[in-house]
MOPAC internal coordinates of N, CA, C and O (Angstrom, degrees):
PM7 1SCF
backbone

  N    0.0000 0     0.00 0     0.00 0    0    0    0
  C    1.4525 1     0.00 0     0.00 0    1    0    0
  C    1.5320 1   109.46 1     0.00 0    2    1    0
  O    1.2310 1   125.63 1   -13.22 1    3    2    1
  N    1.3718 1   106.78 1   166.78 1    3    2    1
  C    1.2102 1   103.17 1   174.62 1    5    3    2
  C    1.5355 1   121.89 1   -86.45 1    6    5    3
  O    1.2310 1   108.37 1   178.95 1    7    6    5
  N    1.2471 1   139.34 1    -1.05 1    7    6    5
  C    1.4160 1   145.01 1   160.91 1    9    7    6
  C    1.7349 1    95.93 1   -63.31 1   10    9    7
  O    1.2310 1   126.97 1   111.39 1   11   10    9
  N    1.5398 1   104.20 1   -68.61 1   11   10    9
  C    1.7277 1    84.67 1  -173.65 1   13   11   10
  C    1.4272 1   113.16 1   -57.71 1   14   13   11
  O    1.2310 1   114.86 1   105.91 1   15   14   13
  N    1.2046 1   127.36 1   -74.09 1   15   14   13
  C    1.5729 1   111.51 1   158.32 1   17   15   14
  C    1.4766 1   106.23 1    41.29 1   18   17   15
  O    1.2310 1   134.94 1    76.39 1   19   18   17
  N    1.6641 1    88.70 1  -103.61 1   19   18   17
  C    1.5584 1   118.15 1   175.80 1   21   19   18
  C    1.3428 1   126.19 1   -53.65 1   22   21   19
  O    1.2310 1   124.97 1   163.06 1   23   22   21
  N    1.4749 1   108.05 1   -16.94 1   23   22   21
  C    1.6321 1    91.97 1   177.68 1   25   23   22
  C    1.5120 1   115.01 1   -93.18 1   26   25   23
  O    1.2310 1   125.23 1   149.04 1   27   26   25
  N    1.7513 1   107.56 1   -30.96 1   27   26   25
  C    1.5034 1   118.31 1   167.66 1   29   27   26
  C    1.8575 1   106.87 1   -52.26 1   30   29   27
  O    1.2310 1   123.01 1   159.22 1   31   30   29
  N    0.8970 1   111.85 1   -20.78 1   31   30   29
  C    1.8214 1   104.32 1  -171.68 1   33   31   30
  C    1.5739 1    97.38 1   -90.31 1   34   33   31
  O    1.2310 1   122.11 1   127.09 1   35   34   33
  N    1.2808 1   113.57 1   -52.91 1   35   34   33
  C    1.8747 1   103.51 1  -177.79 1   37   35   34
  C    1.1808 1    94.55 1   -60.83 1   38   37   35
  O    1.2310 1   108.05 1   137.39 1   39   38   37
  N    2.0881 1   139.92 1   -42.61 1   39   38   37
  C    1.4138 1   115.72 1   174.77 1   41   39   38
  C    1.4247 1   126.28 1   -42.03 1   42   41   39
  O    1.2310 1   121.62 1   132.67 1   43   42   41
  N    1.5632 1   114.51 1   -47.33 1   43   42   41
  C    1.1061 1   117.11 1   170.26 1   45   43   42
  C    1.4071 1   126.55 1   -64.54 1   46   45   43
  O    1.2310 1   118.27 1   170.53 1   47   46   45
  N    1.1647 1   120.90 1    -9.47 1   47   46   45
  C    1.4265 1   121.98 1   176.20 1   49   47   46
  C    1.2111 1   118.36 1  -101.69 1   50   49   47
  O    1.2310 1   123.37 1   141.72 1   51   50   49
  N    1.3676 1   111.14 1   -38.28 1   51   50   49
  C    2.2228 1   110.09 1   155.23 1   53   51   50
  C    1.5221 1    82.18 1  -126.68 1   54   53   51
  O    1.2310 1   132.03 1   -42.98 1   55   54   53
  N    1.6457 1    94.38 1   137.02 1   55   54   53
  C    1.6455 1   122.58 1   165.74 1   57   55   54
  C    1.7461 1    93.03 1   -83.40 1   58   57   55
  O    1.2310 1   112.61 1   172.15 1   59   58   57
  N    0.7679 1   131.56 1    -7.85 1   59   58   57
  C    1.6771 1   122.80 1  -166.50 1   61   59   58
  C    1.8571 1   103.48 1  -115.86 1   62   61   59
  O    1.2310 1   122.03 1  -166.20 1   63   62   61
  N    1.1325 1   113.72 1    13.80 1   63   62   61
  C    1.5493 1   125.26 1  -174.07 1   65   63   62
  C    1.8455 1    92.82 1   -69.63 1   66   65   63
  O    1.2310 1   119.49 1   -82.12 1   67   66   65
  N    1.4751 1   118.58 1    97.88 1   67   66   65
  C    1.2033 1   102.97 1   174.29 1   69   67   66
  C    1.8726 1   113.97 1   -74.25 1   70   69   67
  O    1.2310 1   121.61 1   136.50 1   71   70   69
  N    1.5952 1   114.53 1   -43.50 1   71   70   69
  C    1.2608 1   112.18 1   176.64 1   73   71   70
  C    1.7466 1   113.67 1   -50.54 1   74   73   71
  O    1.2310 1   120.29 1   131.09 1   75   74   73
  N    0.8953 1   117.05 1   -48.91 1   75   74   73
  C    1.4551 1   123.83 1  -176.89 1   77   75   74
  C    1.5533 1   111.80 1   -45.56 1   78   77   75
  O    1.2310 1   127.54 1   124.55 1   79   78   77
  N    1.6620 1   103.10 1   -55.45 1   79   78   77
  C    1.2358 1   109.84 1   172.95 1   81   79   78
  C    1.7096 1   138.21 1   -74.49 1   82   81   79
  O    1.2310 1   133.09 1   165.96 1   83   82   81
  N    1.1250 1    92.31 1   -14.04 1   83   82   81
  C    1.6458 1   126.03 1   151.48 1   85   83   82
  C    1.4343 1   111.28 1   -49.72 1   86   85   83
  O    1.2310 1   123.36 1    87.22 1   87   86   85
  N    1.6114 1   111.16 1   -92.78 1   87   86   85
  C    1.1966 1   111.66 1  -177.77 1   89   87   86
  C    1.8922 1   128.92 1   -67.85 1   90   89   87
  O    1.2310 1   126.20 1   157.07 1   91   90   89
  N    1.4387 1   105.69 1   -22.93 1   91   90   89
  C    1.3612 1    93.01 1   169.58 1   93   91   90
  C    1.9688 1   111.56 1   -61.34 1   94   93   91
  O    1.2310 1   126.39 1   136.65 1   95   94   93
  N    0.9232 1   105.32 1   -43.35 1   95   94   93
  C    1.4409 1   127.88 1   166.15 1   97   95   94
  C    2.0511 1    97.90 1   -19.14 1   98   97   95
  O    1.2310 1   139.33 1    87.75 1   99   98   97
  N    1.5636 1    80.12 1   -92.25 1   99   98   97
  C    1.5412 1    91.75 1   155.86 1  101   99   98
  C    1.5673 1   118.81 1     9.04 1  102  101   99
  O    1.2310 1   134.56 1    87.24 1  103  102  101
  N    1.5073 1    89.43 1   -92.76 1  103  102  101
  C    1.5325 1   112.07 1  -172.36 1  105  103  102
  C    1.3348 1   111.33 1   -64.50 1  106  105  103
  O    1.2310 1   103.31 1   167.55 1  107  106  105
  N    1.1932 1   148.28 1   -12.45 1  107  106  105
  C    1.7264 1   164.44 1  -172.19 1  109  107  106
  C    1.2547 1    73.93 1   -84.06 1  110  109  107
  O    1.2310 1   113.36 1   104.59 1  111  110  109
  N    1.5691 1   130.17 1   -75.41 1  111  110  109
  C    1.6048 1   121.23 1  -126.73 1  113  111  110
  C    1.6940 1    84.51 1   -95.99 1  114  113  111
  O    1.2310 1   109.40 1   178.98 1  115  114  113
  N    1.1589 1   137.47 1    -1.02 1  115  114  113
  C    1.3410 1   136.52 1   175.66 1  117  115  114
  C    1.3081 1   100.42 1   -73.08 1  118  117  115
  O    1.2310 1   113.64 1   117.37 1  119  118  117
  N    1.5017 1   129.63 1   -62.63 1  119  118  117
  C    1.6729 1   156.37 1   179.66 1  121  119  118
  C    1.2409 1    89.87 1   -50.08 1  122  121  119
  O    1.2310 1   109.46 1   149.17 1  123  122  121
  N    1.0244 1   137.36 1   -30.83 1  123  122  121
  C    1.9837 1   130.28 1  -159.48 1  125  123  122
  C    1.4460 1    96.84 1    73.40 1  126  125  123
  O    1.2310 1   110.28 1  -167.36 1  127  126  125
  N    1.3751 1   135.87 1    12.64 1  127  126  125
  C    1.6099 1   127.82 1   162.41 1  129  127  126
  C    2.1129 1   101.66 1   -62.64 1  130  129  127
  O    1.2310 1   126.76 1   -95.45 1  131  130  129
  N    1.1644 1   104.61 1    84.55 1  131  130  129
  C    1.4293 1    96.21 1  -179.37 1  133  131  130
  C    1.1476 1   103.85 1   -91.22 1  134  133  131
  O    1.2310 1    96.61 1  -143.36 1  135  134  133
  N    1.1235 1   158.98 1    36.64 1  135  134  133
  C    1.4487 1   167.80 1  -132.43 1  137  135  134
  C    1.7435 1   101.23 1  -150.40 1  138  137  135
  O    1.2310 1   136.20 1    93.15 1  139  138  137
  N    1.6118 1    86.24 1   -86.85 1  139  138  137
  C    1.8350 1    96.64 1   168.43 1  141  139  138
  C    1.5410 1   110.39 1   -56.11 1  142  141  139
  O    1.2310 1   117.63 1   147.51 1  143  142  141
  N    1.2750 1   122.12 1   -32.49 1  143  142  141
  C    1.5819 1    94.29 1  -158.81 1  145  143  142
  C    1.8977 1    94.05 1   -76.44 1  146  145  143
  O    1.2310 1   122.36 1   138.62 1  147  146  145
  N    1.5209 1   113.08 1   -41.38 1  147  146  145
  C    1.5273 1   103.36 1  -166.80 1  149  147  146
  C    1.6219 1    99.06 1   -58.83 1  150  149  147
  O    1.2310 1   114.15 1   150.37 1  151  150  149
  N    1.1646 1   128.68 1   -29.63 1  151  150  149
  C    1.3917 1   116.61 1  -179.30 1  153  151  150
  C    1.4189 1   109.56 1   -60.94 1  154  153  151
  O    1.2310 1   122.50 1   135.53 1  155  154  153
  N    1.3043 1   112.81 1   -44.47 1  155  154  153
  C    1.9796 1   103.06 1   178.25 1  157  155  154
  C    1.2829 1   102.91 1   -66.30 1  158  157  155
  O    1.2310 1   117.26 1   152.82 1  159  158  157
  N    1.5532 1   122.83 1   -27.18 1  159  158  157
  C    1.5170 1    95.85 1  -160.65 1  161  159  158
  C    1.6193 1   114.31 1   -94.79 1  162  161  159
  O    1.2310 1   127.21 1   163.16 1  163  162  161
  N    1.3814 1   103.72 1   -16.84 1  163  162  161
  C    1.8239 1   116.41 1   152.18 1  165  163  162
  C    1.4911 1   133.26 1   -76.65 1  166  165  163
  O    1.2310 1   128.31 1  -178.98 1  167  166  165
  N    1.6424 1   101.61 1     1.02 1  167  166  165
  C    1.3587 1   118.62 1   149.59 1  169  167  166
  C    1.1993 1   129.92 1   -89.90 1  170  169  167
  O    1.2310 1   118.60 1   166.96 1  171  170  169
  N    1.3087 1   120.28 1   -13.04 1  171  170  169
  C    1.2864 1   138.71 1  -149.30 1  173  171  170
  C    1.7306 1    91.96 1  -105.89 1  174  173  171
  O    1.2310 1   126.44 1   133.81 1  175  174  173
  N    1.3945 1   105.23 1   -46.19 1  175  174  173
  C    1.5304 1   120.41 1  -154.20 1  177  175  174
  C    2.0163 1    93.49 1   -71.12 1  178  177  175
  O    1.2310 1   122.69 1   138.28 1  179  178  177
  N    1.4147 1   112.45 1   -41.72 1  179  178  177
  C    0.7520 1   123.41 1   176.79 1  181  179  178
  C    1.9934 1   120.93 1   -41.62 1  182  181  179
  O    1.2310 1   127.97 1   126.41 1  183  182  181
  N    1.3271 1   102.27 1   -53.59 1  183  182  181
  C    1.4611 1   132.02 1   162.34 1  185  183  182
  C    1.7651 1   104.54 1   -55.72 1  186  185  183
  O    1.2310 1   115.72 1   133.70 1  187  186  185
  N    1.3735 1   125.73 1   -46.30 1  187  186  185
  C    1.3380 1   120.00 1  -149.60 1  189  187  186
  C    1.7027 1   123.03 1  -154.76 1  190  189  187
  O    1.2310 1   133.84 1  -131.10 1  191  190  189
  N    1.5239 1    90.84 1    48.90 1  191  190  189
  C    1.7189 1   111.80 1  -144.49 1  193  191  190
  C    1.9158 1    97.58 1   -69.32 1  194  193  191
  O    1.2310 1   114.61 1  -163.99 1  195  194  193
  N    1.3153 1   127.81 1    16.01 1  195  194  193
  C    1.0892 1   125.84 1   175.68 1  197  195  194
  C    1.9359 1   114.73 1  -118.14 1  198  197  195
  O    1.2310 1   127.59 1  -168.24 1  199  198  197
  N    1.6910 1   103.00 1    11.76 1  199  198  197
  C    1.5018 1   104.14 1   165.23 1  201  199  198
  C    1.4271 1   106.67 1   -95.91 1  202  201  199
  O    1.2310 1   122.23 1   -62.17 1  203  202  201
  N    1.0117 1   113.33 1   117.83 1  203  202  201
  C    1.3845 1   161.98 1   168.58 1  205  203  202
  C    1.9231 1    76.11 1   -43.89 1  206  205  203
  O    1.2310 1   120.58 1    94.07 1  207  206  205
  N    1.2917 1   116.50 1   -85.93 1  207  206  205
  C    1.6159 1   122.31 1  -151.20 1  209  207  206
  C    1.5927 1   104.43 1   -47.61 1  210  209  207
  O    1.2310 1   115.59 1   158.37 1  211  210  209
  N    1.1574 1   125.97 1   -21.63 1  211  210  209
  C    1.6596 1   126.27 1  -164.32 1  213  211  210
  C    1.6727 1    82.49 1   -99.15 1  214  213  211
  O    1.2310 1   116.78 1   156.45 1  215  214  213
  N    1.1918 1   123.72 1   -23.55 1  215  214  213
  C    1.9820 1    84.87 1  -179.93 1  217  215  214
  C    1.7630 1    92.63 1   -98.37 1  218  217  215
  O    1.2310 1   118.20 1   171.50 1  219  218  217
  N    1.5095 1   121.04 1    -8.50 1  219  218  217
  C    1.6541 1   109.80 1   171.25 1  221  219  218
  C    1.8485 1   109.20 1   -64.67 1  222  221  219
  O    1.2310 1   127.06 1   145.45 1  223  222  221
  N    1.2860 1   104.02 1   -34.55 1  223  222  221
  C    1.9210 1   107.11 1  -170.71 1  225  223  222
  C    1.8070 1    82.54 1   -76.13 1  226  225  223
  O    1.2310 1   118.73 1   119.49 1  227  226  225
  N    1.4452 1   120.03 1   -60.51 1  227  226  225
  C    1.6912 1   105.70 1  -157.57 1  229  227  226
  C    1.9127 1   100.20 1   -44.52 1  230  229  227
  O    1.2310 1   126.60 1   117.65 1  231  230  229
  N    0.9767 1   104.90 1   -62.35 1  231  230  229
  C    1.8874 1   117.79 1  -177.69 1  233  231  230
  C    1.5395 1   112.08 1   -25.75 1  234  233  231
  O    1.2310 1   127.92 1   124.30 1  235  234  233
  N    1.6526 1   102.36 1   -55.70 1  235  234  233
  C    1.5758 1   121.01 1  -172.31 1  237  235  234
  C    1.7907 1    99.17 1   -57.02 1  238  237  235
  O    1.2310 1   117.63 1   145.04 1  239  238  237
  N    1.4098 1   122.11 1   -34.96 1  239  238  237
  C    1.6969 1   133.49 1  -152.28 1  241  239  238
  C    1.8068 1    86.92 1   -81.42 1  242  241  239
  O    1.2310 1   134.34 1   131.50 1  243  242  241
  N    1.6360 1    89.87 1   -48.50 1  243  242  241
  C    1.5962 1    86.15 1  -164.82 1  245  243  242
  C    1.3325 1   133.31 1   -84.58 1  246  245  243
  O    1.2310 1   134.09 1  -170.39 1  247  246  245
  N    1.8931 1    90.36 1     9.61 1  247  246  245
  C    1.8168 1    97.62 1  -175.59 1  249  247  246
  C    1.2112 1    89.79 1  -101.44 1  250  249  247
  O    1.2310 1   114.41 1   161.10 1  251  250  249
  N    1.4860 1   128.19 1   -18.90 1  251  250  249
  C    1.5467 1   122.04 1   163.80 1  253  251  250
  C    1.1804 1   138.58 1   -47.52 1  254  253  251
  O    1.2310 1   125.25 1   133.91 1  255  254  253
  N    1.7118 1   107.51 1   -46.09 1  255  254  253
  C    1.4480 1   133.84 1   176.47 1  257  255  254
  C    1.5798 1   109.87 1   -76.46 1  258  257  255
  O    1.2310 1   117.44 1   167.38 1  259  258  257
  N    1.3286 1   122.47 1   -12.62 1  259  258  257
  C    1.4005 1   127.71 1   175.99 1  261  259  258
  C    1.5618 1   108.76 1   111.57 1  262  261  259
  O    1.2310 1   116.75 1   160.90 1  263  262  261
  N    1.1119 1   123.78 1   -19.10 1  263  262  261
  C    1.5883 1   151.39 1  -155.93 1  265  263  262
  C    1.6674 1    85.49 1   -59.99 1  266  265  263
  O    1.2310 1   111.51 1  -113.38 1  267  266  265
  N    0.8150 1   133.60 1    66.62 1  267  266  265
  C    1.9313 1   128.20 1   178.88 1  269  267  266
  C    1.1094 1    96.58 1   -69.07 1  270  269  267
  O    1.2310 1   110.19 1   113.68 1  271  270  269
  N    1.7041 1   136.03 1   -66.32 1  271  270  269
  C    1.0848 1   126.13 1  -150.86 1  273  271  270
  C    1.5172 1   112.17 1   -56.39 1  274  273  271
  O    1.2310 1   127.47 1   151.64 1  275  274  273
  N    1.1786 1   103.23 1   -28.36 1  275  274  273
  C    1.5383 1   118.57 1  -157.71 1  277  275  274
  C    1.7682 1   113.31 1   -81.92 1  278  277  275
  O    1.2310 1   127.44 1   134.82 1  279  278  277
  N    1.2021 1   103.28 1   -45.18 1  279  278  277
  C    1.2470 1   132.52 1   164.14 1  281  279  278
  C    1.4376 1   106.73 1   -34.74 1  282  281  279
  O    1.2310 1   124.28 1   106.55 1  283  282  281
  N    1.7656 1   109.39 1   -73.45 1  283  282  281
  C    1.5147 1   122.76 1  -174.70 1  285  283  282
  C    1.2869 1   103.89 1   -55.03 1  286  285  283
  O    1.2310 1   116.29 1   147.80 1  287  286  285
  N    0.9985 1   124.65 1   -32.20 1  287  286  285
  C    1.7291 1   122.68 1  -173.71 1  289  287  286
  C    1.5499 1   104.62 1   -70.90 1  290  289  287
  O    1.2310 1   116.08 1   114.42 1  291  290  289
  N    1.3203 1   125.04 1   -65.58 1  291  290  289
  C    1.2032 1   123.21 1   166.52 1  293  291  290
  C    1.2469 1   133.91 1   -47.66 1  294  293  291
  O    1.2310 1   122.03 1   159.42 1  295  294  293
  N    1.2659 1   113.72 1   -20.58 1  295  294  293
  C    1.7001 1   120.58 1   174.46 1  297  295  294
  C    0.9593 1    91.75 1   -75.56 1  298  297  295
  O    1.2310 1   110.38 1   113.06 1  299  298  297
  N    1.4431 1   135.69 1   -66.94 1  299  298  297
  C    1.7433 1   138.42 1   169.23 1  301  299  298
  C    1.5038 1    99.38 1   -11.86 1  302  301  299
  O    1.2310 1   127.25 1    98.88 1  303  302  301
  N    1.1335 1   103.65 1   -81.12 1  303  302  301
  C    1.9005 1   106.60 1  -150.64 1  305  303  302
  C    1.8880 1    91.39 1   -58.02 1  306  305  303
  O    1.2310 1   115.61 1   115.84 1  307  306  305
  N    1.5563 1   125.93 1   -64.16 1  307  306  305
  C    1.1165 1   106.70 1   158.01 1  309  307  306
  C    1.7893 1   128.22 1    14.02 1  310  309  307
  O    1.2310 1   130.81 1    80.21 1  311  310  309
  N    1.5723 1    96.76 1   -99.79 1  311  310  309
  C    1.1080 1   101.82 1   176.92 1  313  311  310
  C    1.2648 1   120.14 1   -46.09 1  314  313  311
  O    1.2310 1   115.12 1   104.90 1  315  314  313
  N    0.7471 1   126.85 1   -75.10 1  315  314  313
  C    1.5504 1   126.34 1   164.00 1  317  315  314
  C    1.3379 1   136.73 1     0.26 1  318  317  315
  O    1.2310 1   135.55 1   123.53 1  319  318  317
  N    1.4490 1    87.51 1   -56.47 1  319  318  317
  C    1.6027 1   105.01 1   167.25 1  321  319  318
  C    1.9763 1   113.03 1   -82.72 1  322  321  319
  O    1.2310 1   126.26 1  -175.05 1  323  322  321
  N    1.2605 1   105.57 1     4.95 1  323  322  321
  C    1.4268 1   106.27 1   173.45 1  325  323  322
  C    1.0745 1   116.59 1   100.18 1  326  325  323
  O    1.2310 1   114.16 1  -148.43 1  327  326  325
  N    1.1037 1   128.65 1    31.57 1  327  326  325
  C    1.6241 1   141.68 1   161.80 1  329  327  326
  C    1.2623 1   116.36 1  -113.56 1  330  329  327
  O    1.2310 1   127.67 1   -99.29 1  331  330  329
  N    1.5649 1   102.84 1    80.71 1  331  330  329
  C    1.3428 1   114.54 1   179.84 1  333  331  330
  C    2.0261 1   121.35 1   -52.06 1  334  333  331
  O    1.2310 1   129.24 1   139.72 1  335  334  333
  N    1.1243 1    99.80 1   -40.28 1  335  334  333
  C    1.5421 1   108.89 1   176.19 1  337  335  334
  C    1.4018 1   137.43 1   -32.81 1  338  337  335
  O    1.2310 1   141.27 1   151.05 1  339  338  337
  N    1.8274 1    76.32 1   -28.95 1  339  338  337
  C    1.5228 1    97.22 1  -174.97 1  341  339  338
  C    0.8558 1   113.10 1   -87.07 1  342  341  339
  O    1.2310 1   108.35 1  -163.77 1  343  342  341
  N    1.7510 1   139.38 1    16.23 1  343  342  341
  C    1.2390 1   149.33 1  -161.94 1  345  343  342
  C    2.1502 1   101.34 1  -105.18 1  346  345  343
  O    1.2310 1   124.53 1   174.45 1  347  346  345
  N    0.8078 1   108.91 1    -5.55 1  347  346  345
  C    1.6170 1   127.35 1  -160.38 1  349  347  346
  C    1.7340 1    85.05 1  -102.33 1  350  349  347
  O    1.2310 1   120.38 1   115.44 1  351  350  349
  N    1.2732 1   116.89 1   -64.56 1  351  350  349
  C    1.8809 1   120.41 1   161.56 1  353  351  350
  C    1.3616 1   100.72 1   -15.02 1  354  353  351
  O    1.2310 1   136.42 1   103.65 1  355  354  353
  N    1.3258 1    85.81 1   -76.35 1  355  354  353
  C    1.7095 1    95.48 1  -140.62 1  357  355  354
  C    1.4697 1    95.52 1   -72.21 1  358  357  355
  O    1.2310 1   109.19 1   142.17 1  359  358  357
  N    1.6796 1   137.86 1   -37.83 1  359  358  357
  C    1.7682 1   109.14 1  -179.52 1  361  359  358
  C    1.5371 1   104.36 1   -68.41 1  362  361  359
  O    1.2310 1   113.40 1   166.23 1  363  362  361
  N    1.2412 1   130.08 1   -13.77 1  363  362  361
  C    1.5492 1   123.32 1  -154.41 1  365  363  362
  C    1.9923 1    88.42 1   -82.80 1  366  365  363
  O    1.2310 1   124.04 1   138.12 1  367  366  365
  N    1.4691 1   109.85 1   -41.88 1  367  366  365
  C    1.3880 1   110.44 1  -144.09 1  369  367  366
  C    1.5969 1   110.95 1  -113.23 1  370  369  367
  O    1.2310 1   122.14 1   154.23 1  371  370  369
  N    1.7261 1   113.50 1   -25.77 1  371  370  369
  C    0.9957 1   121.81 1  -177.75 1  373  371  370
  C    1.2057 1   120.92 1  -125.72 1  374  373  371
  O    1.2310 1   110.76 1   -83.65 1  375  374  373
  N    1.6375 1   134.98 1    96.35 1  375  374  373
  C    1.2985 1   128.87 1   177.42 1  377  375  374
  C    1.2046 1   134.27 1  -106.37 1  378  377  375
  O    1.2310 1   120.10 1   180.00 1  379  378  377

């Protein structure tokens, strides 16, 4: 599409673009590319390890893939970091 397009070129133009890498992310885990998107969003986390929303999208990828344990952990830190929402995850999925 043309959004990724555009978001791979500002990647390429700052490697440290956290929004960019955010939302192309986005669009990966929109596509079901769960591959690319956890890579932006564990690139991203790297850049901005106190958004709460990039370990709620990693969690969401990995309760997809079956990944529970992994998932619950990240909804954890999530919350934590202030993403209450993610609290609905974790009683539904992790007890």
């Amino acid at each position: 599409s043309e959004s990724l397009r555009l978001y791979t070129e500002a990647i390429k133009y700052d490697i440290n673009n956290v929004d960019a890498l955010k939302n192309r992310g986005n669009i990966y885990s929109y596509i079901k590319d769960f591959s690319n998107a956890l890579n932006d969003y564990h690139a991203a986390i790297l850049l901005s390890p106190e958004d709460g929303g990039l370990y709620l999208n990693i969690a969401n990828i990995q309760h997809q893939l079956g990944q529970v344990d992994s998932a619950c952990t990240n909804w954890s830190i999530a919350v934590e970091l202030g993403k209450s929402d993610a609290n609905k995850m974790l009683e539904k999925y992790c007890k």
